[in-house]
Steps between C-alpha positions, in 0.01 A plus 500: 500500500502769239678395144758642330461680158644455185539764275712404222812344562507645842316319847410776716420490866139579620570840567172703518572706195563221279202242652290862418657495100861406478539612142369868595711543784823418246368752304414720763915429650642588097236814475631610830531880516912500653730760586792526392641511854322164573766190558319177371599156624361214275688189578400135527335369827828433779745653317526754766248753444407548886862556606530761172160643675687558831791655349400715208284740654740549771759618244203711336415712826844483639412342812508240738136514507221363274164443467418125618215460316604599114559172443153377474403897411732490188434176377331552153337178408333536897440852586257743408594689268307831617671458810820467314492829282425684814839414645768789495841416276710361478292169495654158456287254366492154484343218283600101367378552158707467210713789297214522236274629804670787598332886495545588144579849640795443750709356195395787306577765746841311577421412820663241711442139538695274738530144429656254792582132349560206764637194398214222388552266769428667766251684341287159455586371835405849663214524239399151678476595833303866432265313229418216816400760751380817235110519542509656175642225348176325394603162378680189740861514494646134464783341636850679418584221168163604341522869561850500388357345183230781458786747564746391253178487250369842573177350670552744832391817608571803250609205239842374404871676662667417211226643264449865707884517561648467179198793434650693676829469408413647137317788679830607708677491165235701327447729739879551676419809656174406646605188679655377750609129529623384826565123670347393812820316552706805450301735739492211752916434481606832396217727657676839538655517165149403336353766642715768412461380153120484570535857648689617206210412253280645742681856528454426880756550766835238432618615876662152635345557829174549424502195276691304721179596802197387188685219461541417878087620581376275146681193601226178501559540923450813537204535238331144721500728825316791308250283345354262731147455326395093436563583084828680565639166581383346129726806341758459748667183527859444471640720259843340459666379185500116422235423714421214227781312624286362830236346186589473205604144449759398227207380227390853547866675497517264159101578346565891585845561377398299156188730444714860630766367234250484230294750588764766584733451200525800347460726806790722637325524844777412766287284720712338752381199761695572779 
C-alpha cells in the first residue's frame, strides 16, 4: 500500500504527481498559465466538488450535455498538465489544495473561483467512507472515534476543515468579485435558486427551465446511472444532508460541537447542520 505525503501542514493522497514531487506539482498548480475564462473549483475533499463538476460546465456550454470524463481530466493535483492546456475554454478546473495554492495568474487576471462549503459533519463522516475505500488514500483508515479525532485535529487528507475554511473565508472577502461562496446545504434544499445565483456570477443563462433540467440531470440518481465505473461509487455515495445523524454518537455530537465552537469563533460563515 502506497503512503500518503506530507508536505507541510497538508497530507496529500498518493496521487502520481505528488508521489513523483509533491512540492513541484504545487508550484507547478500556482505557476499555472490560466485564462481568464477558466472557472476554478478549489474546495475541501466532500464538500461537493463532484456534484459542482456535473453542474458547472453544463451552465458553461448551455447544455444538457457534458463531457463525462472532465472530472478526472480537470483535476489539477491528478492530471497532466500538457493534456490540460490543450483543452479548449472555457475549462473548469479542480484541485483540494489550500487558497495559498491557487494560479497566481487567475487572481491577477480576475478570474473566477468557486468555492462550495458543506457542513463539517458530514464532511468527516463522508470523508470516512471515501478515505476507507480511496486507493489513493495511502495510509489505514481507523474506526469512525479515531478518525473523527484526526479530523477535528487536522490529521486527514488535504489537512484540517476548520484551518482551509476559515482560509478561504478571508480570500472571498479579499477578493469579492472573484469569488463565489456557496453551501452544499443550500444547493441541496434550495437548488434552483442557487443556481441562478451561481448562473448570475457566471454570466450564464438564469432561464428557470434550463436550470430547473441541470438540476434534475445532476441529481446524485441521475449522475449514479451515468457513471457506473467501480470508483464512481467511492465519489458517489449518498449525497444528502445530515447523513451524520445514522453515526455520530452523542460523545461525538458533544467533542465536535466544543472544537467547531472554538475553532469557528470569529467566523461569519453560516454553516448550518441540518
Amino acid at each position: 500500500m502506497s503512503k500518503s505525503i506530507r508536505v507541510d501542514d497538508l497530507i496529500l493522497p498518493s496521487f502520481p504527481p505528488f508521489v513523483e514531487d509533491a512540492r513541484k506539482r504545487i508550484k507547478e498548480i500556482e505557476n499555472f498559465p490560466t485564462r481568464k475564462d477558466d472557472v476554478l473549483l478549489f474546495n475541501y475533499p466532500k464538500s461537493g466538488i463532484h456534484w459542482l463538476n456535473e453542474i458547472i460546465p453544463r451552465l458553461i456550454h448551455n447544455s444538457l450535455e457534458a463531457d463525462e470524463n472532465r472530472m478526472y481530466d480537470f483535476m489539477m493535483d491528478y492530471v497532466d498538465f500538457e493534456t490540460l492546456k490543450q483543452r479548449p475554454s472555457p475549462r473548469v478546473m479542480t484541485s483540494h489544495l489550500p487558497y495559498r495554492n491557487v494560479p497566481t495568474k487567475h487572481l491577477a487576471d480576475g478570474g473566477k473561483f468557486i468555492h462550495i462549503i458543506r457542513n463539517p459533519k458530514d464532511v468527516a463522516l463522508s470523508a470516512f467512507h471515501h478515505y476507507s475505500a480511496d486507493p489513493f488514500v495511502g495510509e489505514e483508515i481507523p474506526e469512525f472515534p479515531v478518525f473523527l479525532d484526526n479530523f477535528l485535529r487536522g490529521e486527514c487528507i488535504y489537512g484540517s476543515w476548520f484551518d482551509r475554511e476559515l482560509e478561504w473565508e478571508e480570500a472571498a472577502k479579499k477578493h469579492p468579485k472573484n469569488f463565489y461562496v456557496l453551501y452544499y446545504e443550500d444547493l441541496k434544499q434550495n437548488g434552483l435558486d442557487t443556481l441562478t445565483q451561481l448562473s448570475q456570477f457566471l454570466g450564464t443563462s438564469t432561464d428557470l427551465d434550463f436550470l430547473r433540467a441541470v438540476y434534475d440531470v445532476c441529481s446524485i440518481d441521475e449522475v449514479k446511472k451515468r457513471r457506473t465505473k467501480p470508483i464512481d461509487d467511492i465519489f458517489h455515495r449518498k449525497g444528502i444532508v445530515g447523513d451524520r445523524k445514522n453515526r455520530f454518537s452523542d460523545a461525538d455530537n458533544k467533542k465536535f460541537d466544543e472544537v467547531f465552537k472554538e475553532r469557528m469563533k470569529n467566523s461569519k460563515l453560516k454553516i448550518r447542520f441540518s
